[in-house]
DRENDREN-515692 format. One record per atom (N, C-alpha, C): residue in three letters; residue number from 1; x, y, z; atom name. Coordinates in pm, 1 decimal, padded with zeros to 6 digits, always signed. Layout:
N
 voba zase       px       py       pz voke
  ALA  NUM        X        Y        Z   CA
...
This chain:
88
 voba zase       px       py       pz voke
  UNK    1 +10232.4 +13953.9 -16766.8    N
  UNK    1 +10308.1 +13989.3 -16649.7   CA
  UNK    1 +10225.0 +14086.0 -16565.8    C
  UNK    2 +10210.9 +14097.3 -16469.5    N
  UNK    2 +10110.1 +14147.5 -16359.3   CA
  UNK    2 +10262.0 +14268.2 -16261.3    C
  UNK    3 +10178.1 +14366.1 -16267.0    N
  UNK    3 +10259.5 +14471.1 -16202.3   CA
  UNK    3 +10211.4 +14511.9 -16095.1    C
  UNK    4 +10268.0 +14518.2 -15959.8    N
  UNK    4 +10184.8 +14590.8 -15800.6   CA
  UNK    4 +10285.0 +14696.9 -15803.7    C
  UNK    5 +10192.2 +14826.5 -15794.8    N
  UNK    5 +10269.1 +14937.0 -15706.1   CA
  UNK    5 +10202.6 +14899.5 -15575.1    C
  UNK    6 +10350.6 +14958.0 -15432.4    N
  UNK    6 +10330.9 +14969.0 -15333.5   CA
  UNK    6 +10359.5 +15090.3 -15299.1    C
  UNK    7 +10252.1 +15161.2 -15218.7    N
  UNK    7 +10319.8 +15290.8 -15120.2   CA
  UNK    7 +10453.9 +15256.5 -15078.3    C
  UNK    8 +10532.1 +15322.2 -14996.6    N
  UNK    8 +10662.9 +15318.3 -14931.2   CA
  UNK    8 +10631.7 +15219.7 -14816.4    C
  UNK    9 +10549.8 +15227.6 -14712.3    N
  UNK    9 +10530.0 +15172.7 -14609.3   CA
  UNK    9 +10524.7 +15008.8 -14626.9    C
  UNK   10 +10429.0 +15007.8 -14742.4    N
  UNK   10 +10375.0 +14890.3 -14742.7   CA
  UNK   10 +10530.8 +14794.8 -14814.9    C
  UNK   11 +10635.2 +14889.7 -14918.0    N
  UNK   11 +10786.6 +14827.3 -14950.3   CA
  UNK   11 +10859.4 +14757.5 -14834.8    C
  UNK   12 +10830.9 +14894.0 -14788.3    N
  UNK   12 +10918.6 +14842.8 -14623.2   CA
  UNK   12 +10871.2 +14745.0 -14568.8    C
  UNK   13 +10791.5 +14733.4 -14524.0    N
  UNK   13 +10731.6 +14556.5 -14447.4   CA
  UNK   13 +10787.0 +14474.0 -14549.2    C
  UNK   14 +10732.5 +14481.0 -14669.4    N
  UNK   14 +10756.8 +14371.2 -14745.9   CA
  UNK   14 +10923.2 +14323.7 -14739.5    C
  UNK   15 +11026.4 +14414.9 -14766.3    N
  UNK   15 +11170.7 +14413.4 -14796.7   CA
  UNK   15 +11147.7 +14342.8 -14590.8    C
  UNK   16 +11121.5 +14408.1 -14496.2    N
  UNK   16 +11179.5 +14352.3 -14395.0   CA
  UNK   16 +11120.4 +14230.5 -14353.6    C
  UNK   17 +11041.1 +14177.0 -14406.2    N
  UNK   17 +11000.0 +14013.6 -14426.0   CA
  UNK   17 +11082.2 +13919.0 -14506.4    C
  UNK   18 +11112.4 +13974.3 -14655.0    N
  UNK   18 +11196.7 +13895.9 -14709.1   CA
  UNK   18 +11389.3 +13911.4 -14650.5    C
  UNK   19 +11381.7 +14042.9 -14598.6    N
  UNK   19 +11528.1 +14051.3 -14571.6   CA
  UNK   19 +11547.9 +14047.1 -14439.9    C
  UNK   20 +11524.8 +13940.7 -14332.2    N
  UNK   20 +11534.5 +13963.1 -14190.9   CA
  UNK   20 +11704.3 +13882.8 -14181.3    C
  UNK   21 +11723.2 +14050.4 -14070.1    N
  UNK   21 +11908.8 +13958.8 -14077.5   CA
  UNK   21 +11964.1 +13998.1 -13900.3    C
  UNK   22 +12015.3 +13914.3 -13812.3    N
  UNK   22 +12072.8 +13875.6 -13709.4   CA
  UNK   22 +12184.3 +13992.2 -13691.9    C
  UNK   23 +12180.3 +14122.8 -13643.7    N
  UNK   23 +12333.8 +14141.0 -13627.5   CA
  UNK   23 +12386.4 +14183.2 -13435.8    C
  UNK   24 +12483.4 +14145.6 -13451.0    N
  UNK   24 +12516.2 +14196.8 -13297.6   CA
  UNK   24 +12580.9 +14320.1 -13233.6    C
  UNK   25 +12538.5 +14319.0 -13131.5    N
  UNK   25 +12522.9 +14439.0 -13046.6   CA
  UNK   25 +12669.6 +14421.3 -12957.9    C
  UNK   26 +12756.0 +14543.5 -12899.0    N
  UNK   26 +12799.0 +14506.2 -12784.4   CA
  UNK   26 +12764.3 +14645.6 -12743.9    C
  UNK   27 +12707.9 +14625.5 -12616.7    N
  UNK   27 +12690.9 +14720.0 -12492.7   CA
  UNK   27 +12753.4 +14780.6 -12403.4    C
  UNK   28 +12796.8 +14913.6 -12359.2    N
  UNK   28 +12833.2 +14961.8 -12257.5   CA
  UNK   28 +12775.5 +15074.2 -12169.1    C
  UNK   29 +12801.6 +15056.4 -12053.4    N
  UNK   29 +12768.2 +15165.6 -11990.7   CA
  UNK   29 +12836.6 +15306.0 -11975.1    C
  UNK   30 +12824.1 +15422.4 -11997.8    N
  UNK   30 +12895.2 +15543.3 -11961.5   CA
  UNK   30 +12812.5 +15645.8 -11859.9    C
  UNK   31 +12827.4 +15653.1 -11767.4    N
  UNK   31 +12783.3 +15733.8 -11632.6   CA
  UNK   31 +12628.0 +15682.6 -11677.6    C
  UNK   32 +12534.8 +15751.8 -11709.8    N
  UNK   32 +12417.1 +15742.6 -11689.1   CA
  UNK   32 +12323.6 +15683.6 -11862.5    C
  UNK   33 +12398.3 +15658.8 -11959.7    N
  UNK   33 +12366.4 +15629.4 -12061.8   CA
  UNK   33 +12437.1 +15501.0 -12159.4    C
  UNK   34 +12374.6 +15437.8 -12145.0    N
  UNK   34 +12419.2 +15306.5 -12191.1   CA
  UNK   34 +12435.0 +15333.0 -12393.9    C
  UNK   35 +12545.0 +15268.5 -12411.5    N
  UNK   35 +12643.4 +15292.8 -12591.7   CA
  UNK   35 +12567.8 +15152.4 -12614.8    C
  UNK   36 +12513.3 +15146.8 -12700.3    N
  UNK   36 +12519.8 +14999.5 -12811.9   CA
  UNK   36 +12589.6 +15065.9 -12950.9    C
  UNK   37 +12661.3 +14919.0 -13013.0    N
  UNK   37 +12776.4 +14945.5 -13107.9   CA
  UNK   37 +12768.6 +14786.7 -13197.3    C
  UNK   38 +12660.2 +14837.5 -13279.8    N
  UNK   38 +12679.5 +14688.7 -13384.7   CA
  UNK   38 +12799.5 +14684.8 -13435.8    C
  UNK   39 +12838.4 +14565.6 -13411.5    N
  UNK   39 +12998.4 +14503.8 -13456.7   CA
  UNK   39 +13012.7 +14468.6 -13612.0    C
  UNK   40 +12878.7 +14482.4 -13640.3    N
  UNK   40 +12942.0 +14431.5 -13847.8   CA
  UNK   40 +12891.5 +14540.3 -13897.8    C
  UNK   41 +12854.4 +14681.5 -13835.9    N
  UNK   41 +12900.1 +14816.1 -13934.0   CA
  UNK   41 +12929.4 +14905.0 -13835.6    C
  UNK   42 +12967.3 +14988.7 -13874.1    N
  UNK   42 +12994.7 +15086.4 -13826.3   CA
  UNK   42 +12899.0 +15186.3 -13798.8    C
  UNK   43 +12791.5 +15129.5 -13680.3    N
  UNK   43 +12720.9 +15208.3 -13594.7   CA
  UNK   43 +12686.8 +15233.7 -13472.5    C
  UNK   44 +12631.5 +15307.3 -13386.3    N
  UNK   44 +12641.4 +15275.8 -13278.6   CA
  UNK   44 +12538.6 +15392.7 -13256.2    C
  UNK   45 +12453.2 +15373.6 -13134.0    N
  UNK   45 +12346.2 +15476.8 -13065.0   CA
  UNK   45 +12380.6 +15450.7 -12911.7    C
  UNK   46 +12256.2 +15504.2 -12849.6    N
  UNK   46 +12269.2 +15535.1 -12688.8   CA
  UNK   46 +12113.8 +15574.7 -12664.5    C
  UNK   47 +12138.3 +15508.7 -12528.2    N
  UNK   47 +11983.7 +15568.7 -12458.8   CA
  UNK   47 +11976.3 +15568.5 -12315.5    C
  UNK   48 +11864.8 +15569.5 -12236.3    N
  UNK   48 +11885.7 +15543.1 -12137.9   CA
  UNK   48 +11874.5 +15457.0 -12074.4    C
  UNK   49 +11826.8 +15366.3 -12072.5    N
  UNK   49 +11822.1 +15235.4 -12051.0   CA
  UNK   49 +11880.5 +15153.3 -12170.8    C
  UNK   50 +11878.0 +15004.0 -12161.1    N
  UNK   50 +11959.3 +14888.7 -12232.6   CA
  UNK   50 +11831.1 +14917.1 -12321.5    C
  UNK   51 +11698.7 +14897.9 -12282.8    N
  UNK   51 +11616.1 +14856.5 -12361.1   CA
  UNK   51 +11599.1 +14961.4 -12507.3    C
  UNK   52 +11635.5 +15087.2 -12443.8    N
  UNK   52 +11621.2 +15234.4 -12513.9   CA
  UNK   52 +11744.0 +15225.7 -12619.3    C
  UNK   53 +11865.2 +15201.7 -12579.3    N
  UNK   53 +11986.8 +15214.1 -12642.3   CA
  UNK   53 +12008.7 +15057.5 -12777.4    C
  UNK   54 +11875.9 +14961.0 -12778.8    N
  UNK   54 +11895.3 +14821.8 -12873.3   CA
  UNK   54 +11798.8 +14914.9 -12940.8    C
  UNK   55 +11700.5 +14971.0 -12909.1    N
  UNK   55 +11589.0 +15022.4 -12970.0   CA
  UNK   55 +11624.4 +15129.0 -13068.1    C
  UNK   56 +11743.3 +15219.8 -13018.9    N
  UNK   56 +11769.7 +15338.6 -13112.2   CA
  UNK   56 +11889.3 +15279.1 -13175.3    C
  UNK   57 +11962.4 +15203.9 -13167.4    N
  UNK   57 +11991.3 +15108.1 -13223.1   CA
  UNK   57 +11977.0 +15076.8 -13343.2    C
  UNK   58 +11850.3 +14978.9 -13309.1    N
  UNK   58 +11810.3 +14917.7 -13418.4   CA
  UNK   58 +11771.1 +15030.1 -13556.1    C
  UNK   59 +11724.1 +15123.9 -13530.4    N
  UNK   59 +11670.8 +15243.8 -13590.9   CA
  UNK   59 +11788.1 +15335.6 -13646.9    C
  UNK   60 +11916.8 +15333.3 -13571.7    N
  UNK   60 +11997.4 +15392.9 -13665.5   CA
  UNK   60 +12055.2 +15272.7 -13769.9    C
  UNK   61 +12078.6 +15146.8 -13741.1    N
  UNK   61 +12122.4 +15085.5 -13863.1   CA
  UNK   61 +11980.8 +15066.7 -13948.7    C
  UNK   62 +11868.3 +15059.6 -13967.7    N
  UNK   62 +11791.1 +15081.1 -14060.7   CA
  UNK   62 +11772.1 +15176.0 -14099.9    C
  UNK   63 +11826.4 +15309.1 -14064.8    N
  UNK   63 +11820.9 +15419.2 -14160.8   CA
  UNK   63 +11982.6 +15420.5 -14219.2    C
  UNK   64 +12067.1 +15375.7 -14142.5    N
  UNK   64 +12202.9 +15355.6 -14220.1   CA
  UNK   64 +12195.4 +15249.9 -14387.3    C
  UNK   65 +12095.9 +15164.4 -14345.8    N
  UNK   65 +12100.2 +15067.2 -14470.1   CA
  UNK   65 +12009.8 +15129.5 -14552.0    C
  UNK   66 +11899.7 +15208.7 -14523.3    N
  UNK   66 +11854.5 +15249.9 -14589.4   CA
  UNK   66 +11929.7 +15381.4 -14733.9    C
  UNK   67 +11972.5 +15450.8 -14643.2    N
  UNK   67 +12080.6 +15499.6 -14725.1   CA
  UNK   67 +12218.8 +15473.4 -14837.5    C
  UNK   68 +12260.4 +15387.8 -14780.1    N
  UNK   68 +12394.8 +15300.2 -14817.3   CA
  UNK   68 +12331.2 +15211.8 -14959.5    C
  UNK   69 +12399.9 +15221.8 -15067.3    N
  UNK   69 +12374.9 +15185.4 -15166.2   CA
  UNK   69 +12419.6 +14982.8 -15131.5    C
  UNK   70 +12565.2 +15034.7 -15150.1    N
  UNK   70 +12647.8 +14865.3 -15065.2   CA
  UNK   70 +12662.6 +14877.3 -14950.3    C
  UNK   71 +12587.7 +14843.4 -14846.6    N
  UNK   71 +12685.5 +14885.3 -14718.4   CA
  UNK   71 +12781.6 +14741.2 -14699.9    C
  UNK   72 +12914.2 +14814.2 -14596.8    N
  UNK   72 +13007.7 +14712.4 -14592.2   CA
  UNK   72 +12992.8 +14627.6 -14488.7    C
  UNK   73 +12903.2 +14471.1 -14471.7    N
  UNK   73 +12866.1 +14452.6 -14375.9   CA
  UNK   73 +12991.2 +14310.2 -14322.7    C
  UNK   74 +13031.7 +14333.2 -14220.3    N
  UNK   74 +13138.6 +14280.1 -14188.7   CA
  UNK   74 +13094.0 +14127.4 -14083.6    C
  UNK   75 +13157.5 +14050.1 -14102.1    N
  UNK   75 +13156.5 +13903.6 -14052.3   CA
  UNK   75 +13095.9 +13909.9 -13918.3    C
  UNK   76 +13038.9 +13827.4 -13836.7    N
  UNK   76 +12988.2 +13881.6 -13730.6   CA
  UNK   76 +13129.1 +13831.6 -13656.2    C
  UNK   77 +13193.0 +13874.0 -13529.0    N
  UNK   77 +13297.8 +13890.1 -13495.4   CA
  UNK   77 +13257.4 +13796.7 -13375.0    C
  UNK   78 +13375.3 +13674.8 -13409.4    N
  UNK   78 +13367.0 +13607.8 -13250.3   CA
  UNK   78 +13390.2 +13679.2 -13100.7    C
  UNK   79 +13287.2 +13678.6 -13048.4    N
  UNK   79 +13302.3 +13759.4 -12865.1   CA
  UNK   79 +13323.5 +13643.9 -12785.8    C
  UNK   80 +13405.1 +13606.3 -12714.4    N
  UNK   80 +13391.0 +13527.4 -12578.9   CA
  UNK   80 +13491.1 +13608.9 -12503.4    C
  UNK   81 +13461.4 +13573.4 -12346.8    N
  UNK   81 +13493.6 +13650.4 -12208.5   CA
  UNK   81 +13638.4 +13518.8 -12158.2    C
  UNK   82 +13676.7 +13605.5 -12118.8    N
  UNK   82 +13840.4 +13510.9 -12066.0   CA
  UNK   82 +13898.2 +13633.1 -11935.0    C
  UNK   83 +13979.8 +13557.1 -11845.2    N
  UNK   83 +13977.6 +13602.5 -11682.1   CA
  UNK   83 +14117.3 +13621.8 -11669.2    C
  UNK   84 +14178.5 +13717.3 -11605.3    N
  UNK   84 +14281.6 +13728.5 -11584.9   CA
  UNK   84 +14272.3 +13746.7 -11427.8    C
  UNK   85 +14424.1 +13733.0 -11400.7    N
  UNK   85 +14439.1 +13736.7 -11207.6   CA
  UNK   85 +14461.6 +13879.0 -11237.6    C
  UNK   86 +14427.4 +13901.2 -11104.2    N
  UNK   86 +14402.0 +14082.1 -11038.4   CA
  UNK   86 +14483.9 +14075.7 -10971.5    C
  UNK   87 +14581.2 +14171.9 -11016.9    N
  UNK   87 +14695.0 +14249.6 -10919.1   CA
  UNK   87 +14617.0 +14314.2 -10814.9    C
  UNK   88 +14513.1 +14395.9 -10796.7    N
  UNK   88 +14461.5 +14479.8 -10693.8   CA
  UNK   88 +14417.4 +14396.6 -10606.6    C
């Protein structure tokens, strides 16, 4: 049986090659700083731009999973848009 130690860095690539996973975002704006809020855990960051706020994002749920022994990762949640008439 053949044994590799890896530094930490080199775990991490490896785990995020074998474990690449899809989750979704919903976005909002608040005055000058845009909320992202992954819908299958319970996280959410902000930045200043869209691009800034997927980016820190992405970085708080990989330190969230990193931590979390089980995390509770929840179904990805159907989104579609539907129109109502405007009283105003």
């Amino acid at each position: 049986m053949l044994t590799i130690a890896y530094d930490g860095d080199t775990e991490r690539a490896l785990r995020e090659m074998l474990m690449t996973r899809t989750l979704t975002a919903a976005v909002h704006q608040e005055d000058d700083w845009f909320v992202a809020r992954c819908l299958e855990l319970d996280v959410a960051s902000q930045g200043e731009s869209l691009d800034e706020a997927l980016a820190n994002l992405r970085e708080a749920v990989e330190l969230y999973l990193d931590q979390v022994t089980q995390p509770q990762i929840e179904a990805t949640p159907f989104v579609t848009a539907f129109q109502i008439a405007s009283a105003a």
